[in-house]
PDB file of N, CA, C and O in Angstrom:
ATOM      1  N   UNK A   1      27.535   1.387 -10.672  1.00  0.00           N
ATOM      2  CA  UNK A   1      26.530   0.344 -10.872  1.00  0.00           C
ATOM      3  C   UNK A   1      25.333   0.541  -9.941  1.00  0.00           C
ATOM      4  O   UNK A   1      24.178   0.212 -10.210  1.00  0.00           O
ATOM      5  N   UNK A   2      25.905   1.330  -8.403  1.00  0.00           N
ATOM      6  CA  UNK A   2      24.811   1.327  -7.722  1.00  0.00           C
ATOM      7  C   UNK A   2      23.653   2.230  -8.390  1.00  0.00           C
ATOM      8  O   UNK A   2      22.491   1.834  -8.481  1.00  0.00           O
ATOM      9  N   UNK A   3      24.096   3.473  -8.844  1.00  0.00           N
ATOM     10  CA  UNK A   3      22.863   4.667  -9.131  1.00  0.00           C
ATOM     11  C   UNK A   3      22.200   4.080 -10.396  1.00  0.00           C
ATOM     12  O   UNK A   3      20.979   4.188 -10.507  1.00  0.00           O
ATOM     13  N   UNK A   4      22.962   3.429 -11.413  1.00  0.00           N
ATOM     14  CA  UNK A   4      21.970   2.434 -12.165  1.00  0.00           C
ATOM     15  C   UNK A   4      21.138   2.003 -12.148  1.00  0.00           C
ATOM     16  O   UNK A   4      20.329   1.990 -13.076  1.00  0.00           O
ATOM     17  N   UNK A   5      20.978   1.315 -10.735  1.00  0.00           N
ATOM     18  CA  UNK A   5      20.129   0.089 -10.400  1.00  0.00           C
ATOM     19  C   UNK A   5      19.362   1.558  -9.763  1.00  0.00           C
ATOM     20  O   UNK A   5      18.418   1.928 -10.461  1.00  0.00           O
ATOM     21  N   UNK A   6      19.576   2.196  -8.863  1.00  0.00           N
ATOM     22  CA  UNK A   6      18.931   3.123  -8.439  1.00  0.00           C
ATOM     23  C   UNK A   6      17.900   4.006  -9.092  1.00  0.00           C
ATOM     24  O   UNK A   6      16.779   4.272  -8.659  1.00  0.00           O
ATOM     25  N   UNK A   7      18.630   4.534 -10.526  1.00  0.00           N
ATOM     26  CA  UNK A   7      17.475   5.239 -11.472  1.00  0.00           C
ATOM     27  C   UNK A   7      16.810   3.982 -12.057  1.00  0.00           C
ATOM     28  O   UNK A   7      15.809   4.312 -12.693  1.00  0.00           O
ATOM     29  N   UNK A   8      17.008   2.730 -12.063  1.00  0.00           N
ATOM     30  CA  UNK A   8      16.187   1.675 -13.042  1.00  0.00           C
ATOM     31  C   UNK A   8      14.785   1.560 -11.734  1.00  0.00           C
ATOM     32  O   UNK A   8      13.642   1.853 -12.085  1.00  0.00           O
ATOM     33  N   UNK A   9      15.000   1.225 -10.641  1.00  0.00           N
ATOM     34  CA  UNK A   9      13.843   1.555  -9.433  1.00  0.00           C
ATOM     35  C   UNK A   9      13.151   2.558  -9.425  1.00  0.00           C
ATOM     36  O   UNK A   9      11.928   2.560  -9.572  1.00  0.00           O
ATOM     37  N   UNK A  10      14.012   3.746  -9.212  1.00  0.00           N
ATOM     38  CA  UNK A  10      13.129   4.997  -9.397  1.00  0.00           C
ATOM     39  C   UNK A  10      11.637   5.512 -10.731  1.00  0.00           C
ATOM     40  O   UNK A  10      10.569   6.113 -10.612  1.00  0.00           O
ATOM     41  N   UNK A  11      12.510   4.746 -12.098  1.00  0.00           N
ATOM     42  CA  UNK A  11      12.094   5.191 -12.804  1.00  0.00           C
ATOM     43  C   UNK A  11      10.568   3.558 -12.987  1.00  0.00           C
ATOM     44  O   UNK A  11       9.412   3.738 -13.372  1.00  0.00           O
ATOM     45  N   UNK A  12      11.086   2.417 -12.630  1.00  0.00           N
ATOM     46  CA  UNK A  12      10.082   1.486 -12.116  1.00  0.00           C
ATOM     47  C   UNK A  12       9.062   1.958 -11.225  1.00  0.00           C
ATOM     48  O   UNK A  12       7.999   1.344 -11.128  1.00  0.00           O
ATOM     49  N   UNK A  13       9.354   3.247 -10.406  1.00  0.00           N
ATOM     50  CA  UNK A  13       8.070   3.339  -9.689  1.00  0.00           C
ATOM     51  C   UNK A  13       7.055   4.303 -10.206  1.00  0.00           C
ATOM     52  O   UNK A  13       5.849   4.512 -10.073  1.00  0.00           O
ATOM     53  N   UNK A  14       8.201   4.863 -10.936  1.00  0.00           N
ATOM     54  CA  UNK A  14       7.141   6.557 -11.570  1.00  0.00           C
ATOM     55  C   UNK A  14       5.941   5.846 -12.612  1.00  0.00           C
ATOM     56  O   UNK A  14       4.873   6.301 -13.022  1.00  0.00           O
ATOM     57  N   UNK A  15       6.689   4.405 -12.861  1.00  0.00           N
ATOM     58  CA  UNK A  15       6.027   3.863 -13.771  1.00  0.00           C
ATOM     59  C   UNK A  15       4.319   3.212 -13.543  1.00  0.00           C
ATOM     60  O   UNK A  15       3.258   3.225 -14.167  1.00  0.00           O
ATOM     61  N   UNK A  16       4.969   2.554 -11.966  1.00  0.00           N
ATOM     62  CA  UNK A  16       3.612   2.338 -11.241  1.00  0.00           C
ATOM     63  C   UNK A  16       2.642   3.647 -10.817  1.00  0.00           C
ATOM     64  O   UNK A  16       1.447   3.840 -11.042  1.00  0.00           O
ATOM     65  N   UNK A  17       3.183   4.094 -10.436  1.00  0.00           N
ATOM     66  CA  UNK A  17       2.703   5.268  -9.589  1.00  0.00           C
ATOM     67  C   UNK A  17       1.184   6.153 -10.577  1.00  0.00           C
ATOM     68  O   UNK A  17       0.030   6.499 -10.326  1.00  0.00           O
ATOM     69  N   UNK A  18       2.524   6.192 -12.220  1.00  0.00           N
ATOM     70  CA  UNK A  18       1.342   6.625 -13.462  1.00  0.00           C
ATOM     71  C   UNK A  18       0.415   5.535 -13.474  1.00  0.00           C
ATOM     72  O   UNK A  18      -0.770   5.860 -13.399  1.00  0.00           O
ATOM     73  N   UNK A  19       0.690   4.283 -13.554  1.00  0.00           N
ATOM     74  CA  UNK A  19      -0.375   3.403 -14.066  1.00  0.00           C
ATOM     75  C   UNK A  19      -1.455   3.403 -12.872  1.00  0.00           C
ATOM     76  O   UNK A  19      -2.599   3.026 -13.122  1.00  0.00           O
ATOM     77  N   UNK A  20      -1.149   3.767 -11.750  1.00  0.00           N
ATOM     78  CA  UNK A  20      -2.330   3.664 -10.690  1.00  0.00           C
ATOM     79  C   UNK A  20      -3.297   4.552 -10.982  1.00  0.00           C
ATOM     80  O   UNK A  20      -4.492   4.422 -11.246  1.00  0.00           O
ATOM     81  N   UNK A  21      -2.501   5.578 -10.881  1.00  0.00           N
ATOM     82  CA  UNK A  21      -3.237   7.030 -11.166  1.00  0.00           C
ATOM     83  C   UNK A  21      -4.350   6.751 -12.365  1.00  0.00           C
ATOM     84  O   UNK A  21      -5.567   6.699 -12.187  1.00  0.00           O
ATOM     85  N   UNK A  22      -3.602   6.572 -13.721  1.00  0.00           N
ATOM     86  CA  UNK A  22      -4.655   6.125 -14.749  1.00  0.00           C
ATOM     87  C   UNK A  22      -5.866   4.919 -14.646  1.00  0.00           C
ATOM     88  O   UNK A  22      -7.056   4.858 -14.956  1.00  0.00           O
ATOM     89  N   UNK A  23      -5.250   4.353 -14.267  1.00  0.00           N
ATOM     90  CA  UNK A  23      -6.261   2.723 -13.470  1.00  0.00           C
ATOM     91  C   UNK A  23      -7.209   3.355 -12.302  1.00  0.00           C
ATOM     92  O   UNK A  23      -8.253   2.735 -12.099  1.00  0.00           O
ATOM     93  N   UNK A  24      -6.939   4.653 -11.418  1.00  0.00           N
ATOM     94  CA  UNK A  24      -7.584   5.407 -10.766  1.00  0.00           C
ATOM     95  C   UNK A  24      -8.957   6.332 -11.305  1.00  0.00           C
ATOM     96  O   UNK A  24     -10.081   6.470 -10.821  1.00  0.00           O
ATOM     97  N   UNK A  25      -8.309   6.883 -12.522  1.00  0.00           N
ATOM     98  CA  UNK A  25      -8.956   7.574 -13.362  1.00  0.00           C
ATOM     99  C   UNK A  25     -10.059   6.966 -14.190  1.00  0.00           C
ATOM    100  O   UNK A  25     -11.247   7.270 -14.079  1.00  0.00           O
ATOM    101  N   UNK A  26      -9.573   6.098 -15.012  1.00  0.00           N
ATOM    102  CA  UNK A  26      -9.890   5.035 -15.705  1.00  0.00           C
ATOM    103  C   UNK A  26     -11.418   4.436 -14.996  1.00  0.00           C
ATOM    104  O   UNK A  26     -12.545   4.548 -15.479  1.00  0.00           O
ATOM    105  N   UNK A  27     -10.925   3.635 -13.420  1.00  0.00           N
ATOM    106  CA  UNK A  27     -12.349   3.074 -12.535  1.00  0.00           C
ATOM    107  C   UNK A  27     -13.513   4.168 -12.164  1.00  0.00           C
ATOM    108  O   UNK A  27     -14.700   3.879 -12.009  1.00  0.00           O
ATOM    109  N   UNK A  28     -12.754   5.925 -12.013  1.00  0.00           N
ATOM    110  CA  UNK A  28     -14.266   6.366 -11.586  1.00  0.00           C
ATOM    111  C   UNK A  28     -14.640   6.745 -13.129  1.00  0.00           C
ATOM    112  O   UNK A  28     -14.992   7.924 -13.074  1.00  0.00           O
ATOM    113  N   UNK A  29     -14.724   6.309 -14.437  1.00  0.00           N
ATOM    114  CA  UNK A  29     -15.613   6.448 -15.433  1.00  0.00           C
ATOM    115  C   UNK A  29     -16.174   5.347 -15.901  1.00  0.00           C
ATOM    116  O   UNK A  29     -16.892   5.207 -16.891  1.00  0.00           O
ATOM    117  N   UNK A  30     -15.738   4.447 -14.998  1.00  0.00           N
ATOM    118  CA  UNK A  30     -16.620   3.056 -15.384  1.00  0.00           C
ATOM    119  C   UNK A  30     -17.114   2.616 -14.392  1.00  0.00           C
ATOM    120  O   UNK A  30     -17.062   3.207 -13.314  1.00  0.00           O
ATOM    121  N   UNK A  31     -17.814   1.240 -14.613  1.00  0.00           N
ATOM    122  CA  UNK A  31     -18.356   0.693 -13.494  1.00  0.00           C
ATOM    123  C   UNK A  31     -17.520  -0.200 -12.745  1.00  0.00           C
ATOM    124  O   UNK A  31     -18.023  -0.794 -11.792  1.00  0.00           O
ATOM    125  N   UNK A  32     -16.629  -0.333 -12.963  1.00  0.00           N
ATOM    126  CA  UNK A  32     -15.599  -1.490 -11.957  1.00  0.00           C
ATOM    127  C   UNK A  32     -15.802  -0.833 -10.174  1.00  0.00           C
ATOM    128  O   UNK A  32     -16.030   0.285  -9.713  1.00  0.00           O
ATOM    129  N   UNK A  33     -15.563  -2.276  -9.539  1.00  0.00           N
ATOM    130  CA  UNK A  33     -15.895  -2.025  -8.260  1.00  0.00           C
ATOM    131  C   UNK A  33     -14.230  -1.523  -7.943  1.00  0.00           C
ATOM    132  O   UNK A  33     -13.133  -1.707  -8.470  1.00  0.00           O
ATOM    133  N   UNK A  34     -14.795  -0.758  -6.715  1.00  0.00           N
ATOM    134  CA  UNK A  34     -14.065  -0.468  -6.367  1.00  0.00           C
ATOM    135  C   UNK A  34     -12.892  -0.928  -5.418  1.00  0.00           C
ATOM    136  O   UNK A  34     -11.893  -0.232  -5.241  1.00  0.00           O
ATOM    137  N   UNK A  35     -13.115  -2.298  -4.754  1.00  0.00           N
ATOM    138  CA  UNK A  35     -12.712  -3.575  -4.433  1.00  0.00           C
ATOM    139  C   UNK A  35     -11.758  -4.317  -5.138  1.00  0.00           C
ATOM    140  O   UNK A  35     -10.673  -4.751  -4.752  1.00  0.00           O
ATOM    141  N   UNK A  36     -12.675  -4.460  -6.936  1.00  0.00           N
ATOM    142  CA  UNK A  36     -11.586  -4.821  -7.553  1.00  0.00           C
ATOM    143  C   UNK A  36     -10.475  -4.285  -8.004  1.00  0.00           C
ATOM    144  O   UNK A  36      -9.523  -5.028  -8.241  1.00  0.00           O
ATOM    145  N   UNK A  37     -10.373  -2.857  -8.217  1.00  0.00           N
ATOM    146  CA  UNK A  37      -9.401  -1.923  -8.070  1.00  0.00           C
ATOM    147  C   UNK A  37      -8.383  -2.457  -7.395  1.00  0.00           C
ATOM    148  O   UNK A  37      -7.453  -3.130  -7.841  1.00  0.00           O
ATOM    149  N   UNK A  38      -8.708  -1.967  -5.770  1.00  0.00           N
ATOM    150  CA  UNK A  38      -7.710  -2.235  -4.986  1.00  0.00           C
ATOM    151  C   UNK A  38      -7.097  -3.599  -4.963  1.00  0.00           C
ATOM    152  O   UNK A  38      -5.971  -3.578  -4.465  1.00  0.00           O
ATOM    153  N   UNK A  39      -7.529  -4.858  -5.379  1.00  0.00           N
ATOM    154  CA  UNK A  39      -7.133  -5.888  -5.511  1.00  0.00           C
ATOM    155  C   UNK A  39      -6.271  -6.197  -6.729  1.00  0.00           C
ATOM    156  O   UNK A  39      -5.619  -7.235  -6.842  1.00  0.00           O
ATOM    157  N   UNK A  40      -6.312  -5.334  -7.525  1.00  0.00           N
ATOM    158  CA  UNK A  40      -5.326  -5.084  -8.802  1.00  0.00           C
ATOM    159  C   UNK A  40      -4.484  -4.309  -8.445  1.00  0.00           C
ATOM    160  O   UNK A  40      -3.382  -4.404  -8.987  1.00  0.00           O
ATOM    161  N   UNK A  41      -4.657  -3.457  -7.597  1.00  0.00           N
ATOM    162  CA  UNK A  41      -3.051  -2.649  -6.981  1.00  0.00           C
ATOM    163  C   UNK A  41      -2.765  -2.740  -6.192  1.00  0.00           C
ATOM    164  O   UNK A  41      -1.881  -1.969  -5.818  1.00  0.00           O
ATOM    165  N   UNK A  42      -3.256  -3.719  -5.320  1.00  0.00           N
ATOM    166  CA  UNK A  42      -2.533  -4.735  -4.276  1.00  0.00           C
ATOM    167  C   UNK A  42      -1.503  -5.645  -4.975  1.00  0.00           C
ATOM    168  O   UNK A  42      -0.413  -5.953  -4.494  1.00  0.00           O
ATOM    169  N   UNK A  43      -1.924  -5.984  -6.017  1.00  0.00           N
ATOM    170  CA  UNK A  43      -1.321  -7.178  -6.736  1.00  0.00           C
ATOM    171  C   UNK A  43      -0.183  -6.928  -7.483  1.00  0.00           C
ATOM    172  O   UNK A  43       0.735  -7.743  -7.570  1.00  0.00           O
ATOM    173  N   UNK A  44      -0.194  -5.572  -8.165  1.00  0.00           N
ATOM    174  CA  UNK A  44       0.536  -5.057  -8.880  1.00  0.00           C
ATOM    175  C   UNK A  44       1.708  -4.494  -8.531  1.00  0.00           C
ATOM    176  O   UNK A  44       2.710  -4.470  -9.245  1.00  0.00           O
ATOM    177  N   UNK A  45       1.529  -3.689  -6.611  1.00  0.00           N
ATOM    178  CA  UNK A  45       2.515  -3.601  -5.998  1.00  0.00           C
ATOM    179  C   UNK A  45       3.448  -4.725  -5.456  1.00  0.00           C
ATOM    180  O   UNK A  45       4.630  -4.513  -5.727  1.00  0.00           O
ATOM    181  N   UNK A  46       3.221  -5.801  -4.798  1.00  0.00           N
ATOM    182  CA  UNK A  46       3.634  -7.165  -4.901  1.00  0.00           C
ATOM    183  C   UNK A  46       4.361  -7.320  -5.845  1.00  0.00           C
ATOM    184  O   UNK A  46       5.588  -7.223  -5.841  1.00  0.00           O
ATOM    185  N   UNK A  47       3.564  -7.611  -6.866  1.00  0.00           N
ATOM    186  CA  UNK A  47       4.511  -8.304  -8.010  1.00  0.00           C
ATOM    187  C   UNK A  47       5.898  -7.252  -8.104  1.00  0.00           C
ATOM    188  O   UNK A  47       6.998  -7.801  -8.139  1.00  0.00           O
ATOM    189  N   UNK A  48       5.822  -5.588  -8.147  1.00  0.00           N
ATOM    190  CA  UNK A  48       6.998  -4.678  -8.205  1.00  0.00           C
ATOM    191  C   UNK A  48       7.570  -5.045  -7.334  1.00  0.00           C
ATOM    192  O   UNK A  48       8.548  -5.688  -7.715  1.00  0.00           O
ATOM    193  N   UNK A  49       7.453  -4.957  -5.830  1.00  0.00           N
ATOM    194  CA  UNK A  49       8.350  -5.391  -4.833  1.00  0.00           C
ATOM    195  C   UNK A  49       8.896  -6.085  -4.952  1.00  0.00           C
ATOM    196  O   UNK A  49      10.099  -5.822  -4.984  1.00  0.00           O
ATOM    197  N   UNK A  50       8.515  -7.363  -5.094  1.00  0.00           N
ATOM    198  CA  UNK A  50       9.033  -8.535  -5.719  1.00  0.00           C
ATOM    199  C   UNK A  50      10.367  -8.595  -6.818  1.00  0.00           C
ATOM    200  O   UNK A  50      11.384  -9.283  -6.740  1.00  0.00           O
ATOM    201  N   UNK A  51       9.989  -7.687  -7.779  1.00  0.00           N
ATOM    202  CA  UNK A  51      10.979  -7.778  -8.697  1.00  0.00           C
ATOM    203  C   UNK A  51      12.130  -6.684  -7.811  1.00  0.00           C
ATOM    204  O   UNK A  51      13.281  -7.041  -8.062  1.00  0.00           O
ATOM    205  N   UNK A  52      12.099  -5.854  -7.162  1.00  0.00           N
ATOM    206  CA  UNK A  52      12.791  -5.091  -6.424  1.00  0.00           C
ATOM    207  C   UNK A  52      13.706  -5.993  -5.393  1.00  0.00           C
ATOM    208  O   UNK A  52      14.850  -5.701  -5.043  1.00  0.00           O
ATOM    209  N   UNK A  53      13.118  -6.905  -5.069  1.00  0.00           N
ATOM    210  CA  UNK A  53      13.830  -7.545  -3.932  1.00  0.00           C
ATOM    211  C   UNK A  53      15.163  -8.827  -4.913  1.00  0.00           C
ATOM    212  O   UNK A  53      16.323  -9.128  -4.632  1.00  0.00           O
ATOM    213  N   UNK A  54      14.169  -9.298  -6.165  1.00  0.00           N
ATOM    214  CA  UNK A  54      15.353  -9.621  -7.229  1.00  0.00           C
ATOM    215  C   UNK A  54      16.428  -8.728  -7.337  1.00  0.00           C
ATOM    216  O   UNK A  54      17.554  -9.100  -7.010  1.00  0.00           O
ATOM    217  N   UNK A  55      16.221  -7.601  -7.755  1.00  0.00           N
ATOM    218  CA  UNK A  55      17.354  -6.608  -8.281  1.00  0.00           C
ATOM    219  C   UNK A  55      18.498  -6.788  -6.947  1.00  0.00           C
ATOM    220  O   UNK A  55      19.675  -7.128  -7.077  1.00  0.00           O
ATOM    221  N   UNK A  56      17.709  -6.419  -5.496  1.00  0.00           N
ATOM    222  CA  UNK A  56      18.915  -6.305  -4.547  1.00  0.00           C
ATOM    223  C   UNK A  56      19.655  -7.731  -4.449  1.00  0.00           C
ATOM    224  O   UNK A  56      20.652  -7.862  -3.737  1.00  0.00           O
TER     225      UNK A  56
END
């Protein structure tokens, strides 16, 4: 049950990790500040942690 929960995290982060990257990609072809960026993946990490600290 433990490595379960273990690949369900792991594979939760690869998940963030892509969406930053693209949300990375994504802001230098537009005009979004770059402020608000980081305030969306400030937020976004939170909210994961969060659900991480549920799971344990």
């Amino acid at each position: 049950m433990k490595e379960v929960i273990q690949n369900i995290i792991q594979g939760l982060v690869l998940l963030l990790l892509l969406s930053l990257i693209l949300k990375i990609l994504f802001a230098s072809k537009t005009t979004i500040r770059k402020k608000g960026l980081l305030v969306d993946v400030a937020s976004s990490s939170i909210a994961f942690f969060d659900k991480g600290e549920a799971l344990s």
